[in-house]
C-alpha positions as CSV (number, residue, x, y, z in Angstrom):
1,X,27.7,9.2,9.1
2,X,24.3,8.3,9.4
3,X,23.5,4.3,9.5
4,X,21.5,2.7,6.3
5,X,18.4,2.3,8.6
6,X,18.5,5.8,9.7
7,X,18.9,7.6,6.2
8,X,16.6,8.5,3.5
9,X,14.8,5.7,1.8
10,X,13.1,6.5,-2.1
11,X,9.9,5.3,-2.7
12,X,7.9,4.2,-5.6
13,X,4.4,4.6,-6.1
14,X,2.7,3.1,-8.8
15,X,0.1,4.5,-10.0
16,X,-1.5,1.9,-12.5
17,X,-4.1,1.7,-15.3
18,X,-5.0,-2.2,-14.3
19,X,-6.6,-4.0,-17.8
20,X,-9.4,-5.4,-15.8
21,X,-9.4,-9.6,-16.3
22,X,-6.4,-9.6,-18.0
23,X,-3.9,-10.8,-15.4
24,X,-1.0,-11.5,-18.0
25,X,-1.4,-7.8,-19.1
26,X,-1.2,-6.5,-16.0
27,X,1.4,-8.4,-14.9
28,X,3.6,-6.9,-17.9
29,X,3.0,-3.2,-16.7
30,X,4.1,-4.4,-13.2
31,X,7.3,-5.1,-14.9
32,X,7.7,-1.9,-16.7
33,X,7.2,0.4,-13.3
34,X,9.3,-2.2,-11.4
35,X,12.2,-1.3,-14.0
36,X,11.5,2.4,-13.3
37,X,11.1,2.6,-10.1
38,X,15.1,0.6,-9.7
39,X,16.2,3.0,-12.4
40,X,14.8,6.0,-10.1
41,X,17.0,4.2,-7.1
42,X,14.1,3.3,-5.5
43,X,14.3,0.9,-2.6
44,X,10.3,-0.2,-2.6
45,X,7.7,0.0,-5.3
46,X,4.0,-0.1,-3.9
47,X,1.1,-0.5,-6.1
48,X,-2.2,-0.5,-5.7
49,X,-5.0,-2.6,-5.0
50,X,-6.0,-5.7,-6.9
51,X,-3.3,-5.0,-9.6
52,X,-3.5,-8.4,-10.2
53,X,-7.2,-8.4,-11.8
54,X,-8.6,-5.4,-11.5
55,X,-11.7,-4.4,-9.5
56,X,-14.0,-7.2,-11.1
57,X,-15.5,-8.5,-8.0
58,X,-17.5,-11.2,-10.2
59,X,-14.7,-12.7,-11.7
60,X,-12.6,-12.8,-8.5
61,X,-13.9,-16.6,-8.4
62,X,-12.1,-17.3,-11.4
63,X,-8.9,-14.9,-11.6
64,X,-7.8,-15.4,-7.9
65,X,-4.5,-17.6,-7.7
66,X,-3.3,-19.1,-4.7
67,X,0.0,-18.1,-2.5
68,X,2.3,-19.1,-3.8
69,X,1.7,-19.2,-6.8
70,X,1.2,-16.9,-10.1
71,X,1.0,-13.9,-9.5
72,X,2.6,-13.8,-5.9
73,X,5.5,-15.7,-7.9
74,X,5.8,-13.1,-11.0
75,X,6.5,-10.2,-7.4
76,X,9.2,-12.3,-6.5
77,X,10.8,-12.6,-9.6
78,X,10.9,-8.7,-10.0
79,X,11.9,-8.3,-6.5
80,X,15.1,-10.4,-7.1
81,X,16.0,-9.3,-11.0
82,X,15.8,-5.5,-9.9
83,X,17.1,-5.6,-6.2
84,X,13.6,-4.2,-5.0
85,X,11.1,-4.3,-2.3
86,X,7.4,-4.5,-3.9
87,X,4.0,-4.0,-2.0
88,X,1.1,-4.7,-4.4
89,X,-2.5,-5.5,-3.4
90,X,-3.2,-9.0,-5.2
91,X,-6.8,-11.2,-5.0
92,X,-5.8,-14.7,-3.4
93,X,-7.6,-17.9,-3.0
94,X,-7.1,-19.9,0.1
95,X,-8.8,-23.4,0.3
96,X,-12.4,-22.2,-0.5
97,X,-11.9,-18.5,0.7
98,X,-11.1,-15.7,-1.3
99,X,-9.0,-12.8,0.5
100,X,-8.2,-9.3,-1.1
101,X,-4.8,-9.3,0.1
102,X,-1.5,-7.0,0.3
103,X,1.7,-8.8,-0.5
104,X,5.4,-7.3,0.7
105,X,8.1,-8.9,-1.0
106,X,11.6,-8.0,-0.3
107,X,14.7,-7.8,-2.6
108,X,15.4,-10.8,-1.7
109,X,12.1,-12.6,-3.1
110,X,10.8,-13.7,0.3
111,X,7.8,-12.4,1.4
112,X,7.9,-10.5,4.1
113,X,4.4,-9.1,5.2
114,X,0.9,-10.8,4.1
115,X,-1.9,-8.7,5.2
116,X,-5.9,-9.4,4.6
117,X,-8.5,-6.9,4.1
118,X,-9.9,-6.2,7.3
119,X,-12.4,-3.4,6.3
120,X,-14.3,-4.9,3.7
121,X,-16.5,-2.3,1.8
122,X,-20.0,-3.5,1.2
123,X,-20.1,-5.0,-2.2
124,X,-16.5,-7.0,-1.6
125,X,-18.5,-9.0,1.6
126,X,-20.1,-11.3,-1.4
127,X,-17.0,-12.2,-2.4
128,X,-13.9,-12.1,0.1
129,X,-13.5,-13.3,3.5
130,X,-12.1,-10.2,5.8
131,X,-8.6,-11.1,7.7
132,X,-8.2,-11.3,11.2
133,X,-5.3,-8.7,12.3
134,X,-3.2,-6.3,12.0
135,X,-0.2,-7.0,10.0
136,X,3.1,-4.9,10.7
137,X,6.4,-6.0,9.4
138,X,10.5,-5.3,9.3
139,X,11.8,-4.4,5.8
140,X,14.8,-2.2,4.5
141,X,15.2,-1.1,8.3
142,X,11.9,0.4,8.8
143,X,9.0,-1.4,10.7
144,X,5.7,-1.3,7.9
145,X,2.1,-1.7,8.0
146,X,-0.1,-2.9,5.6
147,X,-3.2,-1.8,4.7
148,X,-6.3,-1.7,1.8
149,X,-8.2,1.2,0.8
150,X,-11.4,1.3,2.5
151,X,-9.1,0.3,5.7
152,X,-8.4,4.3,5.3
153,X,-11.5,5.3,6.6
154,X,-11.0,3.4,10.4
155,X,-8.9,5.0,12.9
156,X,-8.5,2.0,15.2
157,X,-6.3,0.3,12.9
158,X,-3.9,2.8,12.1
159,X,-3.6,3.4,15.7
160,X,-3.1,-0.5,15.9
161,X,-0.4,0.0,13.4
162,X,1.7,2.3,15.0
163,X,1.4,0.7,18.6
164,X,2.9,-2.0,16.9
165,X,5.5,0.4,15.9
166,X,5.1,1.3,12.2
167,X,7.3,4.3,11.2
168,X,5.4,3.9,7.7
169,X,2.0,2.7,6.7
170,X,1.2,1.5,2.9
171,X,-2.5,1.7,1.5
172,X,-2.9,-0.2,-1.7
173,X,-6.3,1.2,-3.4
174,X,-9.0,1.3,-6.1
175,X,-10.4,4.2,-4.6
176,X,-12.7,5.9,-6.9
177,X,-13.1,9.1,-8.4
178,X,-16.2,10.3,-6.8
179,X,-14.6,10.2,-3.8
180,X,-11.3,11.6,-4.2
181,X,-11.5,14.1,-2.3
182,X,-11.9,12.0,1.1
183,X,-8.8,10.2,0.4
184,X,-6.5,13.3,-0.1
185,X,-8.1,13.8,3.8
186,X,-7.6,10.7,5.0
187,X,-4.1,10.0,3.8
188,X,-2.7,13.3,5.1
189,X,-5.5,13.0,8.4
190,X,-3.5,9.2,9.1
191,X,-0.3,10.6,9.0
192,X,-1.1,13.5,10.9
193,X,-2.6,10.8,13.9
194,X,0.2,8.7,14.1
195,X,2.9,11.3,13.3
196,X,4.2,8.8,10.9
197,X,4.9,8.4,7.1
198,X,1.6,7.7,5.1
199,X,2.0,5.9,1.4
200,X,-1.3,5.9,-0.9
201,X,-0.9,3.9,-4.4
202,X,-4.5,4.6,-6.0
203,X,-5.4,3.5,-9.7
204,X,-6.6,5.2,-12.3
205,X,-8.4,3.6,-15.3
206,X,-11.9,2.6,-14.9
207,X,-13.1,-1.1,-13.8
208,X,-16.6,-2.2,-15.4
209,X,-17.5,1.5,-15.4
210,X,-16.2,2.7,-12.1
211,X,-13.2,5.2,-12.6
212,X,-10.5,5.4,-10.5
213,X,-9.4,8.6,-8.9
214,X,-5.9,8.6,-8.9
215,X,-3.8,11.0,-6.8
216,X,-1.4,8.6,-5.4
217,X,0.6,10.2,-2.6
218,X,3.2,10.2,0.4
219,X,2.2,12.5,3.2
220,X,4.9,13.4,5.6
221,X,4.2,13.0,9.5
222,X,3.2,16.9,9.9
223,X,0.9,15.9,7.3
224,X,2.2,17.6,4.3
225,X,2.5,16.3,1.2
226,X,6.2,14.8,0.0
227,X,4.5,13.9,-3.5
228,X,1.1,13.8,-5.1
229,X,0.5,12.5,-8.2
230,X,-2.0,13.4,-11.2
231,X,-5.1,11.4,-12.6
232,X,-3.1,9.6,-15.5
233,X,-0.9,6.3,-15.0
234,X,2.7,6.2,-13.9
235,X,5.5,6.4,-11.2
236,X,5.5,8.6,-8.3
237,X,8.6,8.7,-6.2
238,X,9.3,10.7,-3.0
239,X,12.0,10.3,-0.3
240,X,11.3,9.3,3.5
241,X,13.4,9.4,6.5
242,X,13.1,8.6,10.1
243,X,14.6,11.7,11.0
244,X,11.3,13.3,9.6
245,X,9.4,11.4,12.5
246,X,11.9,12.1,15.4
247,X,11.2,16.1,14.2
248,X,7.6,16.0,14.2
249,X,7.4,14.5,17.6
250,X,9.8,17.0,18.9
251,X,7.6,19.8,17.8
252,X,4.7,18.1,18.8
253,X,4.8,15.6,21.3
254,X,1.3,14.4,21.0
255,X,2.3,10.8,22.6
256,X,3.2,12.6,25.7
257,X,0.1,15.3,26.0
258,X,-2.7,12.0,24.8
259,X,-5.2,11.5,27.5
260,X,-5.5,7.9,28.6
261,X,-8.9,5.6,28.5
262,X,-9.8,2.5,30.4
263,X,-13.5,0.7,29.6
C-alpha cells in the first residue's frame, strides 16, 4: 500500500470576495471556507493574496499586524480546530517595514513556511519592502514553495523553487481581471517548466475599483488543468499526487535533455 506521503493529497482553494479594510469581516469568511474545505477532506486550504485587508495599498500603514499576532493568530486557530494546513497571503508589519507576506500554517498551528514578496509590482514599491529569498518548505509530506502573484510572471524563481526541490508551488493573488488571461498562461506555463504541481488562489470582488479576475486553479505537471474555477467566490478543490510528477518526467525527461550554462 502506498505510504501517506506518496498518496493523493485534496486541496482547497479559496477563491475569496475580500471586504476591502474590514479585517474582522474577512477574517469570518476565512472561517467559513476553512470549515469547507475540512468537510471536503481537504488536507490544505490556500487563499489568496492580502486576504487579510484587501488590496488597499494606502491603508496597509494602518491594517498591517505584526507576526505573531492577529491575523497570523486567527490561521492558527483554524489550522488547529479543523486539523488543516492553511496558506493565505496576509500584509505584515515588521519593526518599521511593511512586507506582503505568505503564511503556511500546519494542522498543528505552527507556522511552517513565511515567504516575502520578492516581485513587487510597481505601485506596491511605495508601500512594502520586497523579501530577500526564496522560501521552500516541508508540510503534509510534500516539499512547498511559496509564492505572490506578480512573482508568476519571473521564471528564475520558480526555477529557484524547484532546485530547492518543491513538488508543488502555491501562488496567493489579487490578480486582476484585465489580465486574466496571462495568468491562466502562466500558471499552466510554471507547471509545465518545472514539471511540478502549480496552485493559483485568485480573488474576485473588486478593491477600490480594481476587479479581481478570478479563475483560481491547479495545473497538473503536463500542464493540464486538475480544476479551474469561475469568476464568483468560493471553494475549489482538486487532488494531487506525486505519482503525477514521477509520470510526467518519465514521458518527458526534460531534466535529463536541459542544456547546461556557465557565465
Amino acid at each position: 500500500m502506498p505510504s501517506p506521503t506518496d498518496a493523493a493529497m485534496r486541496i482547497g482553494v479559496g477563491q475569496l470576495v475580500c471586504a476591502p479594510g474590514d479585517v474582522r469581516a474577512n477574517l469570518r469568511r476565512w472561517a467559513r471556507l476553512a470549515e469547507r474545505a475540512a468537510d471536503a477532506g481537504c488536507r490544505l486550504l490556500v487563499l489568496p493574496e492580502l486576504c487579510d485587508t484587501g488590496y488597499l495599498l494606502d491603508a496597509i500603514p494602518i491594517l498591517a499586524s505584526p507576526w505573531p499576532g492577529c491575523p497570523l493568530d486567527t490561521l492558527r486557530e483554524l489550522a488547529v480546530r479543523h486539523n488543516l494546513a492553511i496558506a493565505a497571503g496576509l500584509s505584515e508589519r515588521a519593526d518599521e517595514a511593511f512586507y506582503n507576506s505568505l503564511a503556511l500554517v500546519g494542522a498543528d498551528g505552527a507556522l511552517a513556511g513565511h515567504y516575502r514578496k520578492l516581485h513587487l509590482f510597481r505601485s506596491e514599491r511605495q508601500v512594502f519592502t520586497r523579501g530577500d529569498r526564496a522560501v521552500t518548505a516541508e508540510l503534509c509530506g510534500w516539499r512547498i514553495g511559496l509564492t505572490i502573484c506578480y512573482d508568476l510572471r519571473f521564471g528564475a524563481l520558480h526555477r529557484e523553487l524547484a532546485a530547492q526541490g518543491a513538488e508543488l508551488i502555491l501562488n496567493a493573488a489579487a490578480w486582476p481581471a484585465v489580465r486574466i488571461e496571462h495568468w491562466r498562461v502562466l500558471l499552466r506555463a510554471r507547471a509545465l517548466d518545472g514539471q511540478l504541481w502549480h496552485i493559483g488562489a485568485n480573488r474576485t470582488g473588486t478593491d477600490a475599483g480594481l476587479a479581481m479576475g478570478g479563475l483560481s486553479g491547479v495545473a497538473s505537471p503536463l500542464g493540464e488543468w486538475q480544476a479551474l474555477g469561475c469568476t464568483r467566490g468560493g471553494l475549489l478543490t482538486a487532488e494531487v499526487s506525486k505519482a503525477a510528477i514521477a509520470d510526467a518526467k518519465a514521458r518527458l525527461p526534460l531534466h535529463q535533455d536541459a542544456a547546461e550554462f556557465t557565465p
